[in-house]
Every structure is written in C-alpha cells, then in structure tokens.
C-alpha positions in Angstrom: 97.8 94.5 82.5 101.3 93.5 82.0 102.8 93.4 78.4 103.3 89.7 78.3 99.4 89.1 79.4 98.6 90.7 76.5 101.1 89.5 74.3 99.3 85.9 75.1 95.8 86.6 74.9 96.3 87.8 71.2 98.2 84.8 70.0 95.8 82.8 71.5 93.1 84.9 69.6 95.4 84.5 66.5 95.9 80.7 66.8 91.8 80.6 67.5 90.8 81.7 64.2 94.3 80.7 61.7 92.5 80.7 58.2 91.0 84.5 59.3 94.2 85.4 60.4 96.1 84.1 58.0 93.9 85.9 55.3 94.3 89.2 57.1 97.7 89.1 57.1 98.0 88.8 53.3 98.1 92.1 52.1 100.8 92.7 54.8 103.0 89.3 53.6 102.7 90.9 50.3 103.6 94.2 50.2 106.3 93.7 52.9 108.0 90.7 50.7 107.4 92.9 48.0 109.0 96.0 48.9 112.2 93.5 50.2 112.2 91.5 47.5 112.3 94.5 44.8 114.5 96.5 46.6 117.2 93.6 46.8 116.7 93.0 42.4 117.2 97.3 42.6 119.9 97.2 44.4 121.4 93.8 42.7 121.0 95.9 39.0 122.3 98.6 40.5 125.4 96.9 41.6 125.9 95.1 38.1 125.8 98.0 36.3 128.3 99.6 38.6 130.5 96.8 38.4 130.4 96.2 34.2 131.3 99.9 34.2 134.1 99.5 36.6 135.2 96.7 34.5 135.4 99.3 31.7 136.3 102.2 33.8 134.7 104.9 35.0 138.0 107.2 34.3 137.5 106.7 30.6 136.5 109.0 28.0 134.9 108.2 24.7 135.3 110.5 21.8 133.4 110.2 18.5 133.1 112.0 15.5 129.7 112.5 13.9 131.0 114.5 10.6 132.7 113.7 7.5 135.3 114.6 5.5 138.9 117.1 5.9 137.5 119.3 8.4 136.4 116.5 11.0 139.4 114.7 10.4 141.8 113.8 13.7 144.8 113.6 13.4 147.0 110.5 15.3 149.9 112.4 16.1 148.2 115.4 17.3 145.4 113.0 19.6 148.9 111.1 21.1 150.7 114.2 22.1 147.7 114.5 24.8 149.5 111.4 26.7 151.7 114.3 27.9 149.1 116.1 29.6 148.7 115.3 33.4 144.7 114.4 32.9 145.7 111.7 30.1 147.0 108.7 30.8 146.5 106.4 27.6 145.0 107.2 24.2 143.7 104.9 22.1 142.5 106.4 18.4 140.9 103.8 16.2 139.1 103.3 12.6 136.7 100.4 11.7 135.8 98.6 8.9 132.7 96.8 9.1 132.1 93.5 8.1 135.1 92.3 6.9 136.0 89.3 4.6 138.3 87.3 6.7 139.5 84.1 5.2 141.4 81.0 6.2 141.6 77.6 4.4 138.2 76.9 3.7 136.5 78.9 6.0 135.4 82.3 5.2 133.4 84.9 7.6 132.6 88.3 8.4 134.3 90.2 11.0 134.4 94.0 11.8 138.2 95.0 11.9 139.8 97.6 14.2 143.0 99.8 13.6 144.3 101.1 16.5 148.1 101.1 18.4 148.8 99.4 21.6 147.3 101.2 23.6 144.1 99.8 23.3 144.6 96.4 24.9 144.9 97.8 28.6 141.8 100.7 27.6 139.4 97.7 26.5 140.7 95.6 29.8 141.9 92.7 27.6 144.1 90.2 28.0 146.4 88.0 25.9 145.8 84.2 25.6 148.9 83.9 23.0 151.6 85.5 21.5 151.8 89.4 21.8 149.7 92.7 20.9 150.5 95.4 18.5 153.8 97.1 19.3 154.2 101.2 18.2 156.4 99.7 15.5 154.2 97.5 14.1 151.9 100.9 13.6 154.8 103.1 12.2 155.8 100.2 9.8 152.2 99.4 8.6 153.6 95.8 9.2 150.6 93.4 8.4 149.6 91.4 11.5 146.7 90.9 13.3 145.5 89.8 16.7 142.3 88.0 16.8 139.4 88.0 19.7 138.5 84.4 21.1 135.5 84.0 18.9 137.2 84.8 16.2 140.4 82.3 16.6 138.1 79.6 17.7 135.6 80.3 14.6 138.8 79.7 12.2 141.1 77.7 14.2 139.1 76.0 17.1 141.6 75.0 20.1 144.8 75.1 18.4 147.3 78.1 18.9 146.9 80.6 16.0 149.7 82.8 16.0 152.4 82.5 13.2 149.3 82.0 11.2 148.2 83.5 7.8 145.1 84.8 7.1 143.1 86.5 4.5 141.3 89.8 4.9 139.7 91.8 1.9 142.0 90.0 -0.1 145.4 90.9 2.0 147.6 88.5 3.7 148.4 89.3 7.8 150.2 87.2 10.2 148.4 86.4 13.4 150.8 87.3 16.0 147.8 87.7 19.2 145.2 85.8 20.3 143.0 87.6 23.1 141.4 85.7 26.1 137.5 85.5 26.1 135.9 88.6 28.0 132.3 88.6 27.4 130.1 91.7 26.0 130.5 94.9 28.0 127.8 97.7 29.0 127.4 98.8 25.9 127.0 95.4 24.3 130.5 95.5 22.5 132.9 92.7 22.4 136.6 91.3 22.0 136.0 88.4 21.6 134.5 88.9 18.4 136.9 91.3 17.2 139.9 90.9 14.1 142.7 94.3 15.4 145.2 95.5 13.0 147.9 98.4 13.9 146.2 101.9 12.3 148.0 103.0 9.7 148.1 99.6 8.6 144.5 99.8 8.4 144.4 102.9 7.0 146.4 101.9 4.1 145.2 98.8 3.2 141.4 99.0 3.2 141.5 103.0 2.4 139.8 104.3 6.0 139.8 107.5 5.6 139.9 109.2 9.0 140.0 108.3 12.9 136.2 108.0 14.0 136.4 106.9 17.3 139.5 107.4 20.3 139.6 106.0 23.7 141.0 108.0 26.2 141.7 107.0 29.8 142.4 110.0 32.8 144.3 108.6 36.2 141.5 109.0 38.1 137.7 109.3 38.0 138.1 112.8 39.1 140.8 113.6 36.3 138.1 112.7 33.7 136.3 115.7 33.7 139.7 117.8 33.6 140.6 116.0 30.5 137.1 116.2 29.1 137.5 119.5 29.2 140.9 119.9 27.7 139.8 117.4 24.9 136.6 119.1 24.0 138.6 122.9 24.1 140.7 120.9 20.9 137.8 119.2 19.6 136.5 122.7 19.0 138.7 124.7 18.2 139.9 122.1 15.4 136.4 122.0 14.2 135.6 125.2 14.2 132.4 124.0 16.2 130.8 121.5 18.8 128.4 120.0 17.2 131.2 117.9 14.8 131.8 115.4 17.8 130.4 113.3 20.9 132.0 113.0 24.4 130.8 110.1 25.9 132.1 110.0 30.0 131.7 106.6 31.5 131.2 108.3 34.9 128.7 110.3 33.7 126.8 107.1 32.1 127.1 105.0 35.6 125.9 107.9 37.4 122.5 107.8 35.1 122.4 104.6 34.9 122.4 104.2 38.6 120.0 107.2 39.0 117.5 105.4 36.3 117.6 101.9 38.3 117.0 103.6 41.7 114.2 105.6 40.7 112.9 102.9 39.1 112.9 100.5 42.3 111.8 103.4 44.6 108.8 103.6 42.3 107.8 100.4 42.5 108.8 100.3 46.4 106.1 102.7 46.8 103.5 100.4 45.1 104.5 97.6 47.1 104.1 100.2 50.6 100.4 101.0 48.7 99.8 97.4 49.3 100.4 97.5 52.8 98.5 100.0 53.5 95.3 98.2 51.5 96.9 95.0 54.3 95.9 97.7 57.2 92.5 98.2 56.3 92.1 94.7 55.9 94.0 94.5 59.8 91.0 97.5 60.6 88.0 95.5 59.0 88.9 92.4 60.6 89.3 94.0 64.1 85.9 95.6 63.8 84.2 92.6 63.2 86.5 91.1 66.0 84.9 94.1 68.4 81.3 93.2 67.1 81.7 89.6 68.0 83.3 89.4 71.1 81.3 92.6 72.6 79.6 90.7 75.7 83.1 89.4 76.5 83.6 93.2 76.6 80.9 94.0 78.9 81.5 91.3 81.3 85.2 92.7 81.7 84.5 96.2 82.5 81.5 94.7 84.7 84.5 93.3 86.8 86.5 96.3 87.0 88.2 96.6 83.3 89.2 99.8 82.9 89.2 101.5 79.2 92.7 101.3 78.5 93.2 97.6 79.6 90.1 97.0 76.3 92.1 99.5 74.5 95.4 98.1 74.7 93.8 94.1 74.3 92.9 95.0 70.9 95.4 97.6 69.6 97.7 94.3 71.1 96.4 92.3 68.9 96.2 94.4 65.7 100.0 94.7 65.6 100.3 91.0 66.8 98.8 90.1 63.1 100.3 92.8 61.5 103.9 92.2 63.0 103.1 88.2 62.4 102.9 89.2 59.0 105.2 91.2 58.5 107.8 88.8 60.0 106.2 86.3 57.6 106.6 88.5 54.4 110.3 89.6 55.5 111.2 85.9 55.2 109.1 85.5 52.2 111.2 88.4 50.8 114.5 87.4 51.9 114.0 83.9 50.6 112.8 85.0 47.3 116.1 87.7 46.9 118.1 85.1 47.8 116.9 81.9 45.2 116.0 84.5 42.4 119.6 84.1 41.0 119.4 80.4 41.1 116.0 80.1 38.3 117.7 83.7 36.4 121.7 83.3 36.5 121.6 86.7 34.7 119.6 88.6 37.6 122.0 89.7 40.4 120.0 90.7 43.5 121.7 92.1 47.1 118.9 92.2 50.0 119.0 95.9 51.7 119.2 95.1 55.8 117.9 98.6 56.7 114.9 98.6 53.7 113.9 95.1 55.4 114.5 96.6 58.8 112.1 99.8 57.8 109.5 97.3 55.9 108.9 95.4 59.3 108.9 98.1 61.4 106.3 100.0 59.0 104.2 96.8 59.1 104.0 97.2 62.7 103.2 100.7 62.3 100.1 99.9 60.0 98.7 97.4 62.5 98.7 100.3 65.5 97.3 102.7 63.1 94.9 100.8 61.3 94.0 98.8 64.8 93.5 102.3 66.9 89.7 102.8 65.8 88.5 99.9 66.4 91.0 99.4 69.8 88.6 102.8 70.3 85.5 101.6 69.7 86.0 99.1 72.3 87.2 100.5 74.9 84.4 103.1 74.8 81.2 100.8 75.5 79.6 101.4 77.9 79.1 97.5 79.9 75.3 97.6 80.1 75.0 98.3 76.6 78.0 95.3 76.1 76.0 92.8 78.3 72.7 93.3 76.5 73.8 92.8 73.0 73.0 89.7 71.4 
C-alpha cells in the first residue's frame, strides 16, 4: 500500500472517532507542551541571570573581610598599588556605615553610606544624572561631599537638581556634588539607587570606620580574573597570616553555578514532563488495542481478499503515530504559544523557546506512537482470517 493510502485511511479513522482521539492524545499534548514550555522558562532564567551578571561583570572580583581588628585590617594604599599589576584593571576599596541619619530641611531618613574613591562608579556600572563623581582629591582632602543614588535625591529632593546642595549626615554637613541615574537592584539584590557615597577617608574620619571591609576589583578580561584572584588571595594571606580572615567572591564563578543550578533544574523537570509522554503512549497502546478488538472482522475480510500481514501491520502502526504525531504537533504549539504569552501575565519571567528541544519533543512523540503502537500493529497483523471473520 502506498504511504499516502495509509496516511488517509488513519485521518479518516482519527476524524471518525474526534472526542476518543482527542482524549488519547492528551497525555502526548501535555508532556510535549510541557517539556517546550519549561525548557523555554529554563532557558529564559538562564539567560537573565547571565545577563544581570554581565551587567555587573563577570571579570570582577569581590573581596571581603570576615575578621576584626589590626590584623585584618587593609590597607588603601597598599590595595591601589595592585592597579599596576597586568590582571588589575580598577580597584575599588570601600567602608559602610549602616543606616545612616541623613537629613535635609524637614525630611530626615535612613540611608546606608559608602566610602570609597572614584573608582567605584565604572565597577558598580553607574552612571551620572548630574554634576560629577568623587575625584582622587576629593579622597586625599577628606573634602565633605557626597553623591546621592536616585532614590535617595528623589526621597529628599523629588525632581529638582540636587547638586550644590547641603545635607546633613550623623550630624555633619556635605555638599551634594553627584546625583546617579536609576539602575535598578542587581543579582545580588544591591542597589545605587538607594545609596548616599562619600570619598573614604572622608568616611573614615568623620563617622570613625575603622577599616576597609569590602574592595571591588575588576581584571581586563574574564580570563584575567582568576590570575588576579590568585595574586590577590597570595596577599590576602600572607598579610593575614591565614585564609580563613577573608572571602573571594568571583562573579564568573557565581554565573557558572548559577547557570549550572537553573539547567539542572529544568532538565529535571524536562524529564518529568518526557515521563508524561511516555504515560501518553500507553494511552496511544490501550486505545489501539481496543481499536484492533473492534474493527477485527474488518481485518478478516481484508486478508480474505488478499491482505498481506504487513499491509494490517503498517494500517495500524500508521495510525498510532498519526495520533501521536497529531498530538504532538498540537502540544508543540500549545508549548510555543504558552513560552511565548508567559512574559505578557509575569513581566518579571523572561522565557526563550529552544528550536532543537521542540524539534526533539516532536520527534520523540512520534517515536512513542511507533513504539507504543507496534504490539498492537502485531496483534493484528497476526490473525489468522477465519478466526477474524467469526468473531462477533
């Protein structure tokens, strides 16, 4: 029998009977929908976390230091002469005082203020709205000025330009020279915006910070990260007579994880989805067995008229993967449909449909209906047409 003879007597057994068919395809529309649609919010994760790091970069290092007292203490000018080295391109070291006083006019708040030089405007990714950042004089003067995150100008000043500005923090008077455009929470869940920055030793001497407890340092490249890791932590060491004083934090390292984590995540739950499919085969095999008891005189009155076994075999194997390919055709546009609306009802999901995972999905579906439609395809084609014409 030719392809397309078959090809038309199984959708016209599909279109006989559309609720049955329609109910066995269901487990395939589901897990084939499934395994698109999860794979594309996977994939769509993965990207955002990839990109928020990017926006960070992935050539930065993080150093923090756990202890207290003289003999964790960094010191700046020692941490700045690493801008010399080849694997160091800027250095940022900074102290914080948490929740601040921060008062102007009639409006008082709390903000956490940062000391640091001006370096630490092009390792956070900012940008300024207004005026100027922190100039290397401004931190060997310990002049008193400040720049002030978005949230924070708009909290004391709404719309109107701050800079040339007095404020009052802990009780001391600084000038607003900076005001920062809005950037939004990074990765780590850090912002800004939300942020009141003050040259170091400024900080240092006005609110009494005693040491350096966090510094930014950022390598040319992604590659040069881990050479300057290495140099940094060699220091750290030495310095502290130990390495338990300090934390490295490399953002490479963390979008590497990251991404692992998400993929093994949405392979896991791929894999549930393909369990589905396979429970949408044995539904294909069930259906097709009852298919073979009911149309068994139709069988015997064939092969009474010169039907050979594999024309029976290949009507009903045919017509397995007819229903499973119709539904898994149906769930790949399901899927695709879903991926591609789901950021519309969640702005904050990010999905990006995987052409060869829906590619593999369909063609698996397919699979499951020749698998799952062989035995009973079988059972078929092996009665014998006396036995076919007497059954009732």
């Amino acid at each position: 029998m030719r392809v397309m003879e078959l090809l038309g007597m199984a959708m016209r057994t599909v279109i006989a009977n559309p609720l049955r068919t329609i109910l066995t395809m269901l487990g395939v529309i589901i897990g084939v929908s499934s395994v698109v649609t999860l794979v594309a919010i996977g994939t769509g994760t993965s990207d955002q976390i990839s990109k928020q790091y990017e926006e960070m970069g992935t050539n930065l290092l993080v150093v923090s230091v756990n202890g207290a007292g003289r003999a964790t203490q960094l010191d700046y000018d020692e941490l700045m002469k690493f801008e010399g080295f080849p694997e160091f391109t800027t250095i940022a070291p900074t102290m914080t005082k948490a929740a601040s006083n921060i008062k102007y006019d009639r409006t008082q708040e709390q903000y956490n203020v940062i000391g640091t030089n001006d370096r630490y405007l092009s390792i956070v990714k900012g940008q300024l709205d207004s005026g100027r950042f922190i100039a290397p004089a401004d931190v060997e003067f310990r002049n008193n000025v400040v720049v002030l995150g978005s949230e924070v100008a708009k909290a004391y000043f709404g719309f109107l330009d701050p800079v040339g500005e007095q404020i009052n923090i802990d009780g001391v008077v600084f000038t607003v020279i900076g005001k920062l455009k809005e950037k939004g929470s990074n990765i780590s869940g850090t912002s800004v915006d939300s942020a009141v920055i003050v040259p170091l030793e400024t900080a240092r001497r006005q609110f009494k910070l005693g040491q350096i407890r966090t510094t930014y340092i950022e390598a040319p490249t992604k590659e040069d990260i881990y050479k300057a890791q290495e140099t940094i932590k060699q220091y750290l060491t030495y310095k502290f007579k130990t390495d338990q004083g300090y934390t490295l934090t490399n953002q490479d390292e963390l979008l590497k994880a990251s991404t692992a984590a998400t993929d093994t995540l949405t392979n896991q739950l791929v894999m549930v989805a393909f369990i589905s499919l396979l429970v949408g085969g044995i539904g294909i095999m069930n259906i097709m067995m009852v298919t073979v008891s009911e149309r068994t005189r139709e069988i015997g009155i064939r092969k009474s008229i010169g039907a050979k076994r594999r024309n029976i075999l290949l009507q009903f194997l045919v017509e397995a993967v007819v229903i499973s390919g119709l539904g898994g055709l149906i769930g790949l546009l399901l899927g695709i449909g879903i991926s591609y609306f789901l950021p519309y009802f969640n702005p904050e999901q990010t999905t990006r449909i995987s052409v060869d995972i829906s590619i593999y999905a369909f063609l698996f579906s397919v699979v499951v209906g020749i698998v799952f439609g062989l035995y009973p395809a079988l059972k078929a084609s092996k009665l014998r047409p006396i036995d076919a014409l007497r059954f009732d």
